[in-house]
N, CA and C atoms as a LAMMPS dump frame, in Angstrom:
ITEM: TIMESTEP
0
ITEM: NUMBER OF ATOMS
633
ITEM: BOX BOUNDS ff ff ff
-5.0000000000000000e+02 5.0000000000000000e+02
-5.0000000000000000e+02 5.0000000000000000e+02
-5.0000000000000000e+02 5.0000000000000000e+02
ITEM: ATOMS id mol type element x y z
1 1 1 N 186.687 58.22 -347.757
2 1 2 C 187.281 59.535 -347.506
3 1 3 C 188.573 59.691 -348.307
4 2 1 N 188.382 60.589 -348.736
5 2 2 C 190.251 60.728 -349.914
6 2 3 C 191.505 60.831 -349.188
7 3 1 N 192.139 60.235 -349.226
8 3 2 C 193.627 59.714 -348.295
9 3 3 C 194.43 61.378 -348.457
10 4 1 N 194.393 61.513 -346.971
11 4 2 C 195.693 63.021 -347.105
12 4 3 C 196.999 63.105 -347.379
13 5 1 N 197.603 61.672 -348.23
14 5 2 C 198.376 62.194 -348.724
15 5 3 C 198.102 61.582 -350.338
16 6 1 N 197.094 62.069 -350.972
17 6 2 C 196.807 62.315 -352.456
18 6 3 C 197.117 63.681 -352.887
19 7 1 N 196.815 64.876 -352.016
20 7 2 C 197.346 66.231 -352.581
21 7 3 C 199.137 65.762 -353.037
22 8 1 N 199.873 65.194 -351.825
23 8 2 C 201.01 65.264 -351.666
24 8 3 C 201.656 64.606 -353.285
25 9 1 N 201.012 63.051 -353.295
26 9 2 C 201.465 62.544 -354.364
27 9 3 C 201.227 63.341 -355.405
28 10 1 N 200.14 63.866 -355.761
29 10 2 C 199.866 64.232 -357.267
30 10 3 C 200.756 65.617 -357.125
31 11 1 N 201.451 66.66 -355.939
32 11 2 C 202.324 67.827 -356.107
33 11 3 C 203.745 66.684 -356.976
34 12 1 N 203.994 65.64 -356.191
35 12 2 C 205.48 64.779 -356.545
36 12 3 C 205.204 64.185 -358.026
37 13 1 N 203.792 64.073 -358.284
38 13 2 C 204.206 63.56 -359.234
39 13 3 C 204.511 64.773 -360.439
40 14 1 N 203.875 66.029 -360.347
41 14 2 C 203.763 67.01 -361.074
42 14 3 C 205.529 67.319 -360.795
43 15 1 N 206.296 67.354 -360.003
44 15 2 C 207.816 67.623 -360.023
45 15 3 C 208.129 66.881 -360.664
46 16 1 N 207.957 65.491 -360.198
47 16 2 C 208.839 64.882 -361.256
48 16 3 C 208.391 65.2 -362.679
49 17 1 N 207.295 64.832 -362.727
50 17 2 C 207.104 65.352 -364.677
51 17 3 C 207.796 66.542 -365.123
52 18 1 N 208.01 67.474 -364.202
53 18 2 C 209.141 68.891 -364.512
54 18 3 C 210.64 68.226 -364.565
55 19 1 N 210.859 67.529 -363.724
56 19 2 C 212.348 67.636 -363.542
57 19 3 C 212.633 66.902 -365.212
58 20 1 N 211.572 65.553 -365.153
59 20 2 C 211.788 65.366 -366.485
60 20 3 C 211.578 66.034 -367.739
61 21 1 N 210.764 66.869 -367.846
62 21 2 C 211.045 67.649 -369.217
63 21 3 C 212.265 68.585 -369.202
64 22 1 N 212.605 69.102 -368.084
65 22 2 C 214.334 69.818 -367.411
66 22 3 C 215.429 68.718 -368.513
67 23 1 N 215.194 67.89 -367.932
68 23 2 C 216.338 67.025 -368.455
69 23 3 C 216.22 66.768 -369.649
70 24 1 N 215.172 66.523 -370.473
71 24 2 C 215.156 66.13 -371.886
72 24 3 C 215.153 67.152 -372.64
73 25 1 N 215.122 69.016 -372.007
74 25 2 C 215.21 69.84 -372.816
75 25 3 C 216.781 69.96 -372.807
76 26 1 N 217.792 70.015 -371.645
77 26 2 C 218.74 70.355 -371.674
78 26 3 C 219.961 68.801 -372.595
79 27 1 N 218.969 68.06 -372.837
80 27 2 C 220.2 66.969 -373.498
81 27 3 C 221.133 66.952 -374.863
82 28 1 N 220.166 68.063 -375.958
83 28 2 C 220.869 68.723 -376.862
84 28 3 C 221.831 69.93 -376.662
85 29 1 N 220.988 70.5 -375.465
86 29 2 C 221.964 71.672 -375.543
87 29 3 C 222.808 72.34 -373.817
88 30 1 N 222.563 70.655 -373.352
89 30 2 C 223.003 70.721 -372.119
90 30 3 C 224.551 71.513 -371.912
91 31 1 N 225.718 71.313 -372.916
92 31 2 C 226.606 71.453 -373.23
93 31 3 C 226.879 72.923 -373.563
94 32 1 N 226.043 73.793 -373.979
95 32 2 C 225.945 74.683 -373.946
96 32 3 C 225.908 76.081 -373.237
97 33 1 N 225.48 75.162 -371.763
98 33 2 C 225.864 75.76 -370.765
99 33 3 C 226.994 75.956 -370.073
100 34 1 N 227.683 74.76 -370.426
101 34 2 C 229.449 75.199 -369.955
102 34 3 C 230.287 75.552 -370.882
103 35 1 N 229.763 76.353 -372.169
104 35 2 C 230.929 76.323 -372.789
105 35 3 C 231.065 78.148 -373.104
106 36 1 N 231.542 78.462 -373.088
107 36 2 C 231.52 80.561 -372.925
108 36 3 C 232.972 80.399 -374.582
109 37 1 N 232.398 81.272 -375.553
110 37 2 C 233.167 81.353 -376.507
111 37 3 C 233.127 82.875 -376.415
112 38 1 N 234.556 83.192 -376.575
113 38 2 C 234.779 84.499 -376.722
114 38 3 C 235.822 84.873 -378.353
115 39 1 N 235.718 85.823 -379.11
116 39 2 C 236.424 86.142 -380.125
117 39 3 C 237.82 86.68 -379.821
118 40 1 N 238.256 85.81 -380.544
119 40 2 C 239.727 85.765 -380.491
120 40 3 C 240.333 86.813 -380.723
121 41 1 N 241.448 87.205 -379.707
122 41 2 C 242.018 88.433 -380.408
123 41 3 C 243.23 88.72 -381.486
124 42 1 N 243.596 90.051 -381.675
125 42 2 C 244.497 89.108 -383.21
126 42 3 C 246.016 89.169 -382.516
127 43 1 N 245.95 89.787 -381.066
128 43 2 C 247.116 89.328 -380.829
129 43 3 C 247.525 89.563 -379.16
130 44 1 N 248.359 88.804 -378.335
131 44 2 C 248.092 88.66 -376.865
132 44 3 C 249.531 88.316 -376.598
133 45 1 N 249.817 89.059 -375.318
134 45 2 C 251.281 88.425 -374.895
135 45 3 C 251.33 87.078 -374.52
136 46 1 N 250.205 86.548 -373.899
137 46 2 C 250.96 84.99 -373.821
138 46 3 C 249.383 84.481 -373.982
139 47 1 N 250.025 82.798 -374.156
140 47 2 C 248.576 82.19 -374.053
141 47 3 C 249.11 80.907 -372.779
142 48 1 N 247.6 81.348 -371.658
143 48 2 C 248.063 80.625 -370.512
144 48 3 C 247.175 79.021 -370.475
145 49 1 N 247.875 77.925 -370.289
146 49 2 C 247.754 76.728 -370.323
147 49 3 C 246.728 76.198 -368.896
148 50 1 N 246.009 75.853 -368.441
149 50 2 C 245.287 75.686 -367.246
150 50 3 C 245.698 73.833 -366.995
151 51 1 N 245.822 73.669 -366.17
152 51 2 C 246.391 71.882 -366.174
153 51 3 C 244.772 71.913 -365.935
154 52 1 N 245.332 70.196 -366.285
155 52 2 C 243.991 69.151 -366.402
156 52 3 C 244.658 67.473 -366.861
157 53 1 N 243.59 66.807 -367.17
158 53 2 C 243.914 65.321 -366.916
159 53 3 C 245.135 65.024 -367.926
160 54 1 N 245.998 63.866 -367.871
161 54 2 C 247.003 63.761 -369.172
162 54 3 C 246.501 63.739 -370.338
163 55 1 N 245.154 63.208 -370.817
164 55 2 C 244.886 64.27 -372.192
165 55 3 C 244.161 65.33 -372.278
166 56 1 N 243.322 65.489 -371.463
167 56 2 C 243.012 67.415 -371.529
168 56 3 C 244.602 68.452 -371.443
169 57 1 N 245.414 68.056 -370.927
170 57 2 C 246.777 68.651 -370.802
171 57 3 C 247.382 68.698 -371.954
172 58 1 N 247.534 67.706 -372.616
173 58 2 C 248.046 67.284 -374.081
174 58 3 C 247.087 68.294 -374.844
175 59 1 N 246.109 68.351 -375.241
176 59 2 C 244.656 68.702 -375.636
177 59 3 C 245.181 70.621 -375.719
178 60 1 N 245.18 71.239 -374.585
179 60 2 C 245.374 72.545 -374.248
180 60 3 C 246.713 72.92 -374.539
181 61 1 N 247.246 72.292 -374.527
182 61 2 C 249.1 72.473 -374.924
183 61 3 C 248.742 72.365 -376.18
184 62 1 N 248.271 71.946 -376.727
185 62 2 C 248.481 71.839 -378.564
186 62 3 C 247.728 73.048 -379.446
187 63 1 N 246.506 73.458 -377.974
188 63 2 C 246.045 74.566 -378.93
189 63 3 C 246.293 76.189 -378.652
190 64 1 N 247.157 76.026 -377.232
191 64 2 C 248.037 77.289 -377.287
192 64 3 C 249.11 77.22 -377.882
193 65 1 N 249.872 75.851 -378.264
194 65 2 C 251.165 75.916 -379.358
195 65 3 C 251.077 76.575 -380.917
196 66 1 N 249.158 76.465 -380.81
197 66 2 C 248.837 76.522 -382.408
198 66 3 C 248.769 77.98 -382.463
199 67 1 N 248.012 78.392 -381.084
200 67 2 C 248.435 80.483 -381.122
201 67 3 C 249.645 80.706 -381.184
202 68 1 N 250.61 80.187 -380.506
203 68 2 C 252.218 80.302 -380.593
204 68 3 C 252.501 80.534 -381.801
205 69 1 N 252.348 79.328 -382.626
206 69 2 C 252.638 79.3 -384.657
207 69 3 C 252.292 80.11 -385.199
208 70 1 N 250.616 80.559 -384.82
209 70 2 C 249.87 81.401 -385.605
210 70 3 C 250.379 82.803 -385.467
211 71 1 N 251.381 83.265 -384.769
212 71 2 C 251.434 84.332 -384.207
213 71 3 C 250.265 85.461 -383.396
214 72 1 N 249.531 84.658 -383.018
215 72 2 C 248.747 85.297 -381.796
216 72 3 C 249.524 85.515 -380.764
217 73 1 N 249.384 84.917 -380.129
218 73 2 C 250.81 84.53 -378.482
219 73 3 C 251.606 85.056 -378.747
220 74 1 N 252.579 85.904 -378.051
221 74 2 C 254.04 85.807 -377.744
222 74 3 C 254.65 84.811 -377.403
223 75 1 N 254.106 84.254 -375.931
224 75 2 C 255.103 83.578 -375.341
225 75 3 C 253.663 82.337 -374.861
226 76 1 N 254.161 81.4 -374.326
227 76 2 C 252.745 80.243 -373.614
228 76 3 C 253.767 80.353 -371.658
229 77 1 N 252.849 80.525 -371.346
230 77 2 C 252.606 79.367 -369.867
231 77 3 C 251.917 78.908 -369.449
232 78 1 N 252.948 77.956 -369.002
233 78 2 C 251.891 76.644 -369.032
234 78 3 C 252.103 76.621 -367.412
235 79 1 N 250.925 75.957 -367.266
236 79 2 C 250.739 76.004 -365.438
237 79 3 C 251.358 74.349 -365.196
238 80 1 N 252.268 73.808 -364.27
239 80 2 C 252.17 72.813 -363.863
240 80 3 C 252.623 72.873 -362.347
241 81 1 N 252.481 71.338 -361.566
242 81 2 C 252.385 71.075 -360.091
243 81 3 C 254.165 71.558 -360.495
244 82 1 N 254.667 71.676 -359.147
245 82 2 C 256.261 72.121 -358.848
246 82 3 C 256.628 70.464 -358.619
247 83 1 N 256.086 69.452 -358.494
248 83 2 C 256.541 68.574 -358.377
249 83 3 C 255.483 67.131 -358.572
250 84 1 N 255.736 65.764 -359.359
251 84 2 C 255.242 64.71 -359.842
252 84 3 C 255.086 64.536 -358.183
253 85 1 N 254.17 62.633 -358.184
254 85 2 C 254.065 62.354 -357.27
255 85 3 C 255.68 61.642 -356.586
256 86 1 N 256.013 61.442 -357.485
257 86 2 C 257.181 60.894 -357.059
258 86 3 C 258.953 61.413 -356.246
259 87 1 N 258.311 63.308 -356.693
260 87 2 C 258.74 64.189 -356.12
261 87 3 C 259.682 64.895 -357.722
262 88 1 N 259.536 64.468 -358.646
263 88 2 C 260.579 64.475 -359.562
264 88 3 C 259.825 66.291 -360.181
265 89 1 N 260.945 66.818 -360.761
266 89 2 C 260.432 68.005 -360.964
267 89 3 C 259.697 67.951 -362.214
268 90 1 N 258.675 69.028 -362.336
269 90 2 C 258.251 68.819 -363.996
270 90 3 C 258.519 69.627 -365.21
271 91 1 N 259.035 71.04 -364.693
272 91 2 C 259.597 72.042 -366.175
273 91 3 C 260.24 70.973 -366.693
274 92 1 N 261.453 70.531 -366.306
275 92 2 C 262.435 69.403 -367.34
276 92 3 C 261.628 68.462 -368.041
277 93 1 N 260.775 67.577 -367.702
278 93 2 C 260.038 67.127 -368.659
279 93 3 C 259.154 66.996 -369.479
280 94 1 N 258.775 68.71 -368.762
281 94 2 C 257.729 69.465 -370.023
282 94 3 C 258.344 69.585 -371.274
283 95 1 N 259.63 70.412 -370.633
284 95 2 C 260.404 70.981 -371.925
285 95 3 C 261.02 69.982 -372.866
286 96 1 N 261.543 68.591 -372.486
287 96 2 C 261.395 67.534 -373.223
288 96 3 C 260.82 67.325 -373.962
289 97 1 N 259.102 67.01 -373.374
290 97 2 C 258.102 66.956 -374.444
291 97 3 C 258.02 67.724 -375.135
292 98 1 N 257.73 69.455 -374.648
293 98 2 C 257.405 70.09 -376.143
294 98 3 C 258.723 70.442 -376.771
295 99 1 N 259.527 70.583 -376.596
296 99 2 C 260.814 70.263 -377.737
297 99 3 C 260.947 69.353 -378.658
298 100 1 N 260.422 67.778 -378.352
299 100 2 C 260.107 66.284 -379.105
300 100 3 C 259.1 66.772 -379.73
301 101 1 N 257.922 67.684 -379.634
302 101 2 C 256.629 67.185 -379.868
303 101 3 C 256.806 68.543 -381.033
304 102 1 N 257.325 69.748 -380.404
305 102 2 C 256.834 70.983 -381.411
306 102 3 C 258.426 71.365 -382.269
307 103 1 N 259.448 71.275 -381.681
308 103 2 C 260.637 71.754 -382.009
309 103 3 C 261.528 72.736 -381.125
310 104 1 N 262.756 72.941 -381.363
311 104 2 C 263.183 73.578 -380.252
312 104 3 C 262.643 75.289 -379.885
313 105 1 N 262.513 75.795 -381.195
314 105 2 C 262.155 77.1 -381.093
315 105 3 C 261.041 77.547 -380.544
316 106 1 N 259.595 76.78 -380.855
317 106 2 C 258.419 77.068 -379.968
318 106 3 C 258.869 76.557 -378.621
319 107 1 N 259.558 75.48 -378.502
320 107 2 C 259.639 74.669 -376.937
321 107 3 C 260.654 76.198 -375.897
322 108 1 N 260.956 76.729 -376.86
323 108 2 C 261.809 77.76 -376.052
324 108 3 C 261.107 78.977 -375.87
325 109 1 N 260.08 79.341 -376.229
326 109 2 C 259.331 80.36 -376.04
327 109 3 C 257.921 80.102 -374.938
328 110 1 N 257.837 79.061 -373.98
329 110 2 C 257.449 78.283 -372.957
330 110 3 C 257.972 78.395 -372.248
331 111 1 N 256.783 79.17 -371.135
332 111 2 C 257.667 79.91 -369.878
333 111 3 C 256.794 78.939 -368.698
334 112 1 N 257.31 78.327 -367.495
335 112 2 C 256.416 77.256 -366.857
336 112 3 C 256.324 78.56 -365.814
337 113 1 N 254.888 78.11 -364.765
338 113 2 C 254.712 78.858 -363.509
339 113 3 C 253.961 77.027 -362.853
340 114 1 N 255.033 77.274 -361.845
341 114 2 C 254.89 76.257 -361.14
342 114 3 C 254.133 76.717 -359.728
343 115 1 N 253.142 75.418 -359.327
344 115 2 C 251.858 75.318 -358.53
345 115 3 C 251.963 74.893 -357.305
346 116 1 N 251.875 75.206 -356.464
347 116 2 C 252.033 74.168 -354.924
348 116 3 C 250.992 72.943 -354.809
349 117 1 N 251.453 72.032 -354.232
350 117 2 C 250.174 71.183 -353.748
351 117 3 C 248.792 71.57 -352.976
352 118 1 N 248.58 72.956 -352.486
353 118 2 C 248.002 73.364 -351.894
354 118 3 C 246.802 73.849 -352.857
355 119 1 N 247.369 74.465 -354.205
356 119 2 C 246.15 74.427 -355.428
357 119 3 C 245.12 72.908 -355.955
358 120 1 N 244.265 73.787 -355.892
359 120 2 C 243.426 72.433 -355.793
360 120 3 C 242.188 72.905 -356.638
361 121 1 N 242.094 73.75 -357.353
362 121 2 C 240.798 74.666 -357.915
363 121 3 C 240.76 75.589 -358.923
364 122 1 N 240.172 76.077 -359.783
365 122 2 C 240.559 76.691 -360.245
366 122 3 C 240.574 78.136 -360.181
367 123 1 N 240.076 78.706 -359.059
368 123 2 C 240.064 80.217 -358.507
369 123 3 C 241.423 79.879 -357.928
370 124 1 N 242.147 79.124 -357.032
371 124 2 C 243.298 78.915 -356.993
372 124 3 C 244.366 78.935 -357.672
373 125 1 N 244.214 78.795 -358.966
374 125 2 C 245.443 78.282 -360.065
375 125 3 C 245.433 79.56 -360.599
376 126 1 N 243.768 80.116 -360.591
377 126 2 C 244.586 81.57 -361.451
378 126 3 C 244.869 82.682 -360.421
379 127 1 N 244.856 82.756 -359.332
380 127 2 C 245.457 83.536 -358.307
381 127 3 C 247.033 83.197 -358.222
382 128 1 N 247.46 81.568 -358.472
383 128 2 C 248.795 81.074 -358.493
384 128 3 C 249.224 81.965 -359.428
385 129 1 N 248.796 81.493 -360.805
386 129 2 C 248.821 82.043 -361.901
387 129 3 C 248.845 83.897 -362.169
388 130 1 N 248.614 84.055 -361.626
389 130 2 C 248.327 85.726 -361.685
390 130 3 C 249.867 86.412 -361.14
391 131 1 N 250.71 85.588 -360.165
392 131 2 C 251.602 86.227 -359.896
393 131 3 C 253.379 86.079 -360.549
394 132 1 N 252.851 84.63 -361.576
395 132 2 C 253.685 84.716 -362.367
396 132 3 C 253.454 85.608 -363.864
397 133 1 N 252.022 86.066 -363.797
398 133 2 C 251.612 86.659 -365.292
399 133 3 C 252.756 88.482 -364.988
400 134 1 N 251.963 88.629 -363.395
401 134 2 C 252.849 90.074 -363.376
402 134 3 C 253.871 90.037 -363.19
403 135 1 N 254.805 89.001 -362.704
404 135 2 C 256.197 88.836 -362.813
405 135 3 C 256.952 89.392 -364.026
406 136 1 N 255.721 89.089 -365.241
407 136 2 C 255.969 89.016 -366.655
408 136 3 C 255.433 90.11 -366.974
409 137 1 N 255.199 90.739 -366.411
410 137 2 C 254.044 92.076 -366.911
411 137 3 C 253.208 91.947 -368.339
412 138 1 N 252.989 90.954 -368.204
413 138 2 C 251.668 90.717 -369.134
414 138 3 C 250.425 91.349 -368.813
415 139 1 N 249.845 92.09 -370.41
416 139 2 C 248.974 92.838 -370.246
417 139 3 C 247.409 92.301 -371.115
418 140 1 N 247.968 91.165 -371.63
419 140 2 C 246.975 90.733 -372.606
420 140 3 C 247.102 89.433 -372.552
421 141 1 N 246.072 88.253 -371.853
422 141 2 C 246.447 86.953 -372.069
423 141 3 C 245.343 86.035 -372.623
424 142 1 N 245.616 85.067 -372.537
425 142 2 C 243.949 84.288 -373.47
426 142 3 C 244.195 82.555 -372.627
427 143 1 N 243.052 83.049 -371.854
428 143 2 C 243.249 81.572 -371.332
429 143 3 C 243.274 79.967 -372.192
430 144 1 N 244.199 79.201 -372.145
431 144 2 C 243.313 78.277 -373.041
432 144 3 C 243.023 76.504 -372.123
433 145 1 N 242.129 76.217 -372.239
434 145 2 C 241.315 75.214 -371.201
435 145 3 C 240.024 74.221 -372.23
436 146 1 N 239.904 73.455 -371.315
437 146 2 C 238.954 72.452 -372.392
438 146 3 C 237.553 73.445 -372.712
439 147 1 N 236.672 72.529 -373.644
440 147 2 C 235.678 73.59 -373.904
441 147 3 C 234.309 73.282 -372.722
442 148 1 N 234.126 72.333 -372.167
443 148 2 C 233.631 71.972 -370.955
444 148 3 C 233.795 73.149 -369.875
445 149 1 N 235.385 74.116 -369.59
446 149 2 C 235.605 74.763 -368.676
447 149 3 C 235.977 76.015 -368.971
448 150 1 N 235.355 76.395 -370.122
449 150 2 C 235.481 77.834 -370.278
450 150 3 C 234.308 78.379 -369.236
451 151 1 N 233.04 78.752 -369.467
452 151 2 C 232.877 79.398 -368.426
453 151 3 C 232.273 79.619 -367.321
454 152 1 N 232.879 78.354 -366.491
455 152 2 C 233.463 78.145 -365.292
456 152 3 C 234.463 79.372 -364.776
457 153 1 N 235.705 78.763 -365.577
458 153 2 C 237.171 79.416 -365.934
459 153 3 C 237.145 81.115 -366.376
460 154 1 N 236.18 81.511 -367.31
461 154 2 C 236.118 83.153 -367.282
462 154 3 C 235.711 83.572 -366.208
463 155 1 N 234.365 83.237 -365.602
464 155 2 C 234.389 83.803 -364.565
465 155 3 C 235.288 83.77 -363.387
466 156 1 N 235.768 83.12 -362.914
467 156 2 C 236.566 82.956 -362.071
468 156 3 C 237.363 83.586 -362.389
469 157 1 N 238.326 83.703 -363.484
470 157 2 C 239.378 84.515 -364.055
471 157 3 C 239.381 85.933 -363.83
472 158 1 N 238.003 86.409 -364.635
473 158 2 C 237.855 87.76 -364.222
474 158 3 C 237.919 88.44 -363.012
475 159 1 N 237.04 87.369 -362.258
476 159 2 C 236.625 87.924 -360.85
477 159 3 C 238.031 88.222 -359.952
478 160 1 N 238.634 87.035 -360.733
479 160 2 C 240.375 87.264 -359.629
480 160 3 C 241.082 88.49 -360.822
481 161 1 N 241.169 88.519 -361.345
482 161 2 C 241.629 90.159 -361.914
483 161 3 C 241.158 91.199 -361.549
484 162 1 N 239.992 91.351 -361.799
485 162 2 C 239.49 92.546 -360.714
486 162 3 C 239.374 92.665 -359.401
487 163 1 N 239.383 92.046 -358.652
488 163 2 C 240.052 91.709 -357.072
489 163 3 C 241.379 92.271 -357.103
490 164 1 N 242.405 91.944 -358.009
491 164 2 C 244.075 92.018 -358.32
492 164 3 C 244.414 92.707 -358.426
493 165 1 N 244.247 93.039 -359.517
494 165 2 C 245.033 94.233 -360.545
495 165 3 C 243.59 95.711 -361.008
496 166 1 N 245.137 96.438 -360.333
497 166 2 C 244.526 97.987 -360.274
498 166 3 C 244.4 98.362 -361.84
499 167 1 N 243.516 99.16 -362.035
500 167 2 C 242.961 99.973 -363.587
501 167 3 C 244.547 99.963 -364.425
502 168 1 N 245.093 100.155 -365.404
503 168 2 C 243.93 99.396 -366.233
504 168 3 C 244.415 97.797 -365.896
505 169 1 N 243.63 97.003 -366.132
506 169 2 C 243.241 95.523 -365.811
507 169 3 C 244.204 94.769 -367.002
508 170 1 N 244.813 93.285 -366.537
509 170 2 C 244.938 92.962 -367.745
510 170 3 C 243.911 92.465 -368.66
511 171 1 N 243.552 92.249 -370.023
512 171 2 C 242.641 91.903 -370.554
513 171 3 C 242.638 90.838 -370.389
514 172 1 N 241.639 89.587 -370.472
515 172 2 C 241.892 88.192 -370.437
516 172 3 C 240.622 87.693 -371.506
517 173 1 N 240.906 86.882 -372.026
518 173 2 C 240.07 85.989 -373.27
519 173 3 C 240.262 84.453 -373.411
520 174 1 N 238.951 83.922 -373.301
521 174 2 C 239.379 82.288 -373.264
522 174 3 C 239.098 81.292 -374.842
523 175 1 N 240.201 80.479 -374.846
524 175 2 C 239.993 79.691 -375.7
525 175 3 C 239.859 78.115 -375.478
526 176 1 N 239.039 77.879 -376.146
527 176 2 C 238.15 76.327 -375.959
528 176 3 C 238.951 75.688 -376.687
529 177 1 N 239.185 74.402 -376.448
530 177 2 C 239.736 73.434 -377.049
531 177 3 C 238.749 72.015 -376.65
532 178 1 N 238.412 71.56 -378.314
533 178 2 C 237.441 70.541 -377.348
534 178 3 C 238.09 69.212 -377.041
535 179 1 N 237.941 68.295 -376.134
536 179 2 C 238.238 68.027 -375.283
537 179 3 C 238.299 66.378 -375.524
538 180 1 N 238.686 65.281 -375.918
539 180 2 C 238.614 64.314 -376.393
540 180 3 C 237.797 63.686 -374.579
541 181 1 N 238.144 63.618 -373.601
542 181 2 C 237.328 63.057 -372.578
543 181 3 C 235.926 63.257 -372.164
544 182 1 N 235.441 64.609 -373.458
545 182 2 C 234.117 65.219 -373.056
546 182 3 C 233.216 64.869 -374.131
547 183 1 N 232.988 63.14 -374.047
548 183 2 C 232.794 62.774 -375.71
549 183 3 C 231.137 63.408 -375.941
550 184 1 N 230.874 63.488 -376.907
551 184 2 C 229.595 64.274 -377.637
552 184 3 C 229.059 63.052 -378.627
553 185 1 N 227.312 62.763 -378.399
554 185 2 C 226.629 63.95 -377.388
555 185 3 C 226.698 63.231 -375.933
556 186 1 N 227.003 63.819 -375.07
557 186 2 C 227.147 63.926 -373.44
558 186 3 C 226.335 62.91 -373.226
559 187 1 N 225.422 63.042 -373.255
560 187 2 C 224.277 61.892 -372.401
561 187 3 C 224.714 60.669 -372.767
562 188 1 N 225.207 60.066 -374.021
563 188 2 C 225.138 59.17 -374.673
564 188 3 C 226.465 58.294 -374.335
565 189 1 N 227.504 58.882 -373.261
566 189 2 C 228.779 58.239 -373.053
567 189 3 C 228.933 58.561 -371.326
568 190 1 N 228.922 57.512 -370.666
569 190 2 C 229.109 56.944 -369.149
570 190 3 C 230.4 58.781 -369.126
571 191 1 N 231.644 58.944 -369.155
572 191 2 C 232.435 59.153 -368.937
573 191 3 C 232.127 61.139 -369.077
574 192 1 N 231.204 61.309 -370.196
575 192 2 C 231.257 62.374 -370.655
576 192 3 C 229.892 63.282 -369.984
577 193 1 N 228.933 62.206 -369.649
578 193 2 C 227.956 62.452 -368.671
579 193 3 C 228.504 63.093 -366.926
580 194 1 N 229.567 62.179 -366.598
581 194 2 C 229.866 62.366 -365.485
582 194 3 C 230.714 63.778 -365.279
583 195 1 N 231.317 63.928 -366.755
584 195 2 C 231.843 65.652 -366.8
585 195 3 C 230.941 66.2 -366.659
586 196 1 N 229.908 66.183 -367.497
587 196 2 C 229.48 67.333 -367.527
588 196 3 C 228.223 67.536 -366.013
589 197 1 N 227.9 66.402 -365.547
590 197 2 C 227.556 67.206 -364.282
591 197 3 C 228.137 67.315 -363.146
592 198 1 N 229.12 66.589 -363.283
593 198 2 C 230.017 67.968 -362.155
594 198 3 C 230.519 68.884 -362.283
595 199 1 N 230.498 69.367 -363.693
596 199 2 C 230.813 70.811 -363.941
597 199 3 C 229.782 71.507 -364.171
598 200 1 N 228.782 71.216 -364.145
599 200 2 C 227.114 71.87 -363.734
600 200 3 C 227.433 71.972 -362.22
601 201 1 N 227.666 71.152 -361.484
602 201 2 C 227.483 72.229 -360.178
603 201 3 C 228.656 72.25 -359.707
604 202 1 N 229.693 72.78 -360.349
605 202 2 C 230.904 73.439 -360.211
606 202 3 C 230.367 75.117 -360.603
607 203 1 N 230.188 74.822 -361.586
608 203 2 C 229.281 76.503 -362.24
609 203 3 C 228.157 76.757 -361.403
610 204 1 N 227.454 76.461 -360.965
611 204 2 C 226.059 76.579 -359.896
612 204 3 C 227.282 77.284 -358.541
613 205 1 N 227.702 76.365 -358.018
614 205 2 C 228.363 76.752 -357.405
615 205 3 C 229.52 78.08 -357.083
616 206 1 N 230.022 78.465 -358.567
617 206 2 C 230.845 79.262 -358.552
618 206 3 C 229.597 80.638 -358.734
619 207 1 N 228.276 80.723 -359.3
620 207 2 C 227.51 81.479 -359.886
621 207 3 C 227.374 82.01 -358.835
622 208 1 N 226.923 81.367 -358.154
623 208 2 C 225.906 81.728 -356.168
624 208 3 C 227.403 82.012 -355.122
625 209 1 N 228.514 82.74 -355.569
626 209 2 C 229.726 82.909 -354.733
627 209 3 C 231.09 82.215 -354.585
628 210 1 N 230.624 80.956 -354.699
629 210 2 C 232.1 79.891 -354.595
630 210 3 C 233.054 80.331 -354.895
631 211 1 N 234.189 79.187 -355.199
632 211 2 C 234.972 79.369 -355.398
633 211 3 C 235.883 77.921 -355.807
C-alpha cells in the first residue's frame, strides 16, 4: 500500500528544489535588492550623514565631505549618539576628526544633530533627524548611508516626511556609498552574507508596515 506520507515528501521535496533555485537566482543579483540609486541632484542644502559601524561611519562621512567639496551640499549633518559609552560627549571629537582629516574650513561647515539612546532604528533616527533638519529649514537634503541601506533608508525617509512636513515637502535623495564591511560578491564572505540578510528582512519587514 503507498505510505501516506509520500504525497507529503515529494510536496517538501518540490519546496525545497524552489527555495533552492530562489537562492541561486538571487546570488548575483541578490544585492540588488537593497540597493535604491537615485540621480543626484546638482545641488541640496545639506547632505545628511546616517551613523553606522566605525567604518561604515568613516565610509559615509567621506562621501558627504566629497558633496561638501564638490559643491553639491551646503552644509553636512552628521547624526551622532549625544553621548560615547563612557558618557564623554561626541560633537568635540567629531570635529577633531574632521578638522585632522578634511581641514578646518569643510570641518566648519558640519553641523552635528545629536541622538538619544532611545534611537535604535532607522525610522527613528530620521524622525530624530527631521527636527534638527527644520530647525535648519532645510528644504533639499540627500541622504548619504552605505549602499546595502539605501532602500531600506528611502523608504523610511519618505514615509517620515510625508507623515511630517506639510506641502510643499522637503525633497530628499539618497546617496550610496559602498561600504567596505559589505564585501562583494556577498555570498562568498562569512561577514558580508550576514549583512545582507538581515537587511533582507529588515526591508521585508519595513515593506509589510514596520518600522
Amino acid at each position: 500500500m503507498p505510505s501516506p506520507f509520500r504525497p507529503l515528501l515529494r510536496t517538501l521535496k518540490w519546496l525545497s528544489a524552489a527555495c533552492i533555485l530562489i537562492v541561486l537566482g538571487l546570488l548575483p543579483f541578490g544585492s540588488d535588492l537593497l540597493v535604491a540609486v537615485d540621480p543626484m541632484p546638482a545641488h541640496v542644502d545639506a547632505a545628511v550623514v546616517l551613523q553606522g559601524s566605525i567604518v561604515a561611519q568613516k565610509t559615509r562621512i567621506a562621501g558627504a565631505m566629497s558633496l561638501l567639496q564638490r559643491g553639491i551640499a551646503d552644509r553636512v549633518l552628521l547624526s551622532v549618539p549625544r553621548e560615547s559609552y563612557w558618557g564623554q560627549s561626541i560633537p568635540p571629537v567629531a570635529r577633531a576628526y574632521l578638522q585632522r582629516t578634511y581641514g578646518e574650513v569643510p570641518a566648519s561647515r558640519v553641523d552635528f544633530c545629536e541622538t538619544s539612546a532611545e534611537v535604535n532604528s532607522t525610522a527613528e533616527e530620521a524622525e530624530a533627524l527631521m527636527v534638527c533638519i527644520r530647525e535648519r529649514q532645510w528644504r533639499s537634503i540627500v541622504i548619504v548611508t552605505s549602499d546595502y541601506h539605501t532602500r531600506r533608508a528611502r523608504i523610511l525617509w519618505r514615509k517620515t516626511i510625508r507623515e511630517q512636513e506639510p506641502a510643499p515637502a522637503i525633497r530628499v535623495s539618497l546617496e550610496s556609498v559602498a561600504d567596505p564591511e559589505f564585501q562583494k560578491p556577498w555570498w562568498r564572505h562569512r561577514h558580508g552574507a550576514k549583512i545582507w540578510l538581515g537587511e533582507c528582512l529588515k526591508l521585508l519587514w519595513t515593506v509589510l508596515g514596520g518600522k
